[in-house]
C-alpha positions, 0 to 999 in steps of 0.5 A: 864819370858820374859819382851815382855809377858803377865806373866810379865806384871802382875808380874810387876803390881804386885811387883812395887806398893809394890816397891814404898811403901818400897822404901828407907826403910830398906825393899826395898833390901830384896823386890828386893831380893824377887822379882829378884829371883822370876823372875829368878827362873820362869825359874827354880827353880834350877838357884836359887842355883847357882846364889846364890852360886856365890852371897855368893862366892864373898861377903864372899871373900871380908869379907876374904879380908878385914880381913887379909894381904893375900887379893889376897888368897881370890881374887884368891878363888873368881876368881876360883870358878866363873869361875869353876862355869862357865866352868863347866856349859857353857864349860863342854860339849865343853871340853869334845868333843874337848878333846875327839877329840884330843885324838882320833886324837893321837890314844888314846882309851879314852874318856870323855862323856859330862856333859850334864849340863843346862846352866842356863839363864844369868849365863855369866852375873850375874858371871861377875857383881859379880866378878867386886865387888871382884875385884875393893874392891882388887884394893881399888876402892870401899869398902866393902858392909856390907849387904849381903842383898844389895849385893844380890839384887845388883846382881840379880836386875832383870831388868838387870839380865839375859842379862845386861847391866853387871853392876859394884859395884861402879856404881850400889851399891850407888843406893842401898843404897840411892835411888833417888826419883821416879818422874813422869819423871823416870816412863814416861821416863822408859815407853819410853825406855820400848816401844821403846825395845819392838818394836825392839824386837818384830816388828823389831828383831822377824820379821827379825828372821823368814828370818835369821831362814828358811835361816841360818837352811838350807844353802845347800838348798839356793844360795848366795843372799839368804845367803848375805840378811839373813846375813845381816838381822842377823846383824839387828836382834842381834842388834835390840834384844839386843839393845831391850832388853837393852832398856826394862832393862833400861827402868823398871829400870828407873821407879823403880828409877835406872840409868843402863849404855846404852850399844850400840851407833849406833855401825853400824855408827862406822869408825874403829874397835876400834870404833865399840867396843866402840859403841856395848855391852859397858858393855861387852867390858868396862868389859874386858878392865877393868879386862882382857886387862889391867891386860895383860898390856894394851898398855904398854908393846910395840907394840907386847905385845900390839897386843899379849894383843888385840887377848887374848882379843878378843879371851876370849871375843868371847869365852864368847859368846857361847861353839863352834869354830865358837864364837871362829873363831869369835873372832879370827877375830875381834882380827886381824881386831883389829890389822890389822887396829890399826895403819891404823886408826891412820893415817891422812889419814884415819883420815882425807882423807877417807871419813866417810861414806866409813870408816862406809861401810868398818867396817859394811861389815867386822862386816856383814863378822864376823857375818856369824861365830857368827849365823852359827851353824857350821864351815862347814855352815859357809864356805858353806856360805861364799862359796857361797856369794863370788861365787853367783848364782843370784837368787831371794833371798826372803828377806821381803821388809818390813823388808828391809824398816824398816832397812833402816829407822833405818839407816837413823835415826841413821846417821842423829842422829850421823851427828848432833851430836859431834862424839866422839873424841879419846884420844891422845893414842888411842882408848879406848875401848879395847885399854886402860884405858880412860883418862881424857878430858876437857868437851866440852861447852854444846849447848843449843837447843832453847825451840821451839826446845826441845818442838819438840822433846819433841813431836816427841818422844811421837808421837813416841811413840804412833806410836809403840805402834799402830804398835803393837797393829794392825799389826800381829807380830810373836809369842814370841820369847826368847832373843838371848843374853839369851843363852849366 
């Protein structure tokens, strides 16, 4: 079930008035439960059982945990069996072909045929929302939730379920359990959020989608213009996509009466690596700061320990996204970009010298350069790709100038926006995101705009909003298109 289709639309029509009813009664958890698995299961009916399973994994440990001295039996219990319930369905056939591989290459008659398992939508999201809960309850951050119910529905909560933003337990749980009112406010701006998601997915990242596809599909069959054009109209339609989809999630949220985490910042704005993963898929990357890098030691062990903890990050995160080398070689380079630049951005000089809009050229060509990893569906594609971009013919490469006016407007708006506005300063050891764990920092004394102004952009944003609204409703768009972050 997907949030730009008519199905639900209806589903939703039909579950909120009965939502706004039970609200705050001892009947608004088994609802959302209800309702979360009906949406999840429309897909199908067999993603109920492991979502389940991984539900019931992580709540019976933490009773386990709060039970007995040997806290970290059950820790480890949680751990393992959602990440055997991972592995297996989203790395099962990857391990068996490279292992296959490799026992051929030392001439070992021996193979391993695939699994050939599904790979349930949302698997990589809802497994990490539910492991966060067993892991901050053995750190002593949150306790125990009683309700097996609430703990239920605080996983599958269907807005955010297949494609985050990847919630904590400390965050999402005491929404749970004391709901705000819903208020004209959360309903208009929910429906805000709503369009505007829809509009990106749908105008924006569904249109580009027709380029990347007929380019990326057939790379042989294109020169390098073609090849830059479509890679870098694939920089704009993941982040279109996603932020989209992000923007739909917060938005049902928001009229339901919850607050979910924003999960981008004009990432393409970024001066620094370090800065760039503080701006794009925030959730994720706070996750494997939180759990991964931090554990590892962070930035505490020296400067090697602390680059040796950076690639294994950066490596497990790539992985993360997809079963194939080409996430990993991804990853790969984001890692040594990291450690390549860490230093660098430190310096006065590219602090205070380099100019910012050459700092946001840099990153968002070497961000451009990764990309072609991420989409390409092999490594040979891949380097047949970067082949011919570095080794152009200069043809005519085809791109939509509609599409390339609507990038650029977006580009503009995001630079004005972050022009005028307090650009966020790193602490004193560094950038926090997956650098280390955030510190404290007095607030700055808050500004506030003229009413003449807010009125304007009160307006602004509803003229806005009508505009896309109009947008979709006359100009022919494509037909529907699944959310790329879905298979991951």
């Amino acid at each position: 079930m997907l949030f730009h289709t008519w199905i639900f639309l209806v589903f939703f029509l039909v579950t909120y008035p009965v939502y706004l009813r039970v609200k705050s009664t001892r009947l608004q958890d088994p609802w959302l439960l209800i309702v979360s698995y009906v949406f999840y299961g429309w897909w199908s009916p067999f993603y109920l059982v492991l979502i389940l399973v991984s539900t019931a994994i992580d709540y019976f440990a933490v009773i386990g945990m709060s039970r007995t001295r040997r806290r970290g039996l059950w820790l480890v219990v949680s751990l393992t069996s959602n990440l055997l319930l991972l592995g297996s369905f989203k790395y099962g056939d990857f391990l068996a072909e490279n292992l296959s591989a490799l026992l051929r290459a030392v001439h070992i008659p021996l193979a391993f045929g695939p699994p050939g398992l599904l790979l349930p939508v949302g698997i990589s999201f809802y497994t990490f929302q539910s492991m966060s809960y067993t892991i901050d309850y053995y750190r002593g951050h949150i306790p125990r939730e009683p309700s097996f119910i609430r703990f239920a529905a605080f996983v599958s909560l269907f807005p955010q379920l297949v494609a985050g933003p990847i919630e904590r337990a400390s965050h999402l749980l005491p929404q749970l359990r004391q709901p705000d009112r819903i208020t004209v406010t959360h309903v208009t701006d929910g429906l805000s959020l709503f369009v505007l998601g829809l509009f990106k997915k749908v105008a924006l990242a569904d249109y580009l989608g027709l380029y990347v596809d007929r380019i990326y599909d057939a790379p042989a069959a294109h020169e390098g213009p073609a090849l830059l054009m479509a890679t870098f109209a694939f920089a704009w339609q993941i982040y279109f996509d996603f932020s989209g989809y992000t923007d739909m999630a917060r938005g049902i949220a928001r009229a339901m009466g919850f607050d979910l985490m924003r999960n981008f910042d004009s990432p393409y704005l970024a001066t620094g690596l370090g800065d760039f993963w503080r701006r794009w898929h925030i959730s994720l990357s706070t996750w494997f700061r939180d759990y991964v890098y931090i554990p590892l030691g962070g930035n505490r062990g020296g400067t090697l320990a602390t680059y040796r903890n950076l690639v294994l990050t950066m490596l497990l995160a790539g992985l993360w996204h997809g079963a194939a080398w080409t996430f990993v070689i991804w990853g790969a380079m984001h890692a040594a970009g990291r450690v390549l630049t860490r230093e660098l951005e430190r310096t006065w000089l590219y602090r205070d010298v380099v100019p910012t809009i050459v700092k946001q050229l840099l990153v968002f060509a070497f961000v451009l350069l990764t990309w072609v990893f991420f989409r390409a569906h092999s490594l040979a594609d891949a380097g047949l790709i970067l082949s011919r971009i570095f080794q152009p013919r200069w043809v005519d490469p085809g791109f939509p100038a509609l599409a390339l006016a609507l990038i650029l407007a977006v580009w503009i708006y995001q630079y004005m926006r972050e022009s005028g506005a307090a650009s966020p300063q790193p602490s004193s050891t560094g950038p926090q995101v997956p650098d280390q764990v955030p510190v404290a920092a007095k607030a700055a004394p808050k500004r506030t705009a003229p009413e003449w102004v807010a009125a304007g952009r009160a307006a602004a944003r509803r003229a806005a909003a009508v505009a896309m609204l109009l947008y979709l409703a006359l100009v022919p768009t494509p037909q529907d298109q699944p959310f790329i972050y879905f298979q991951f």
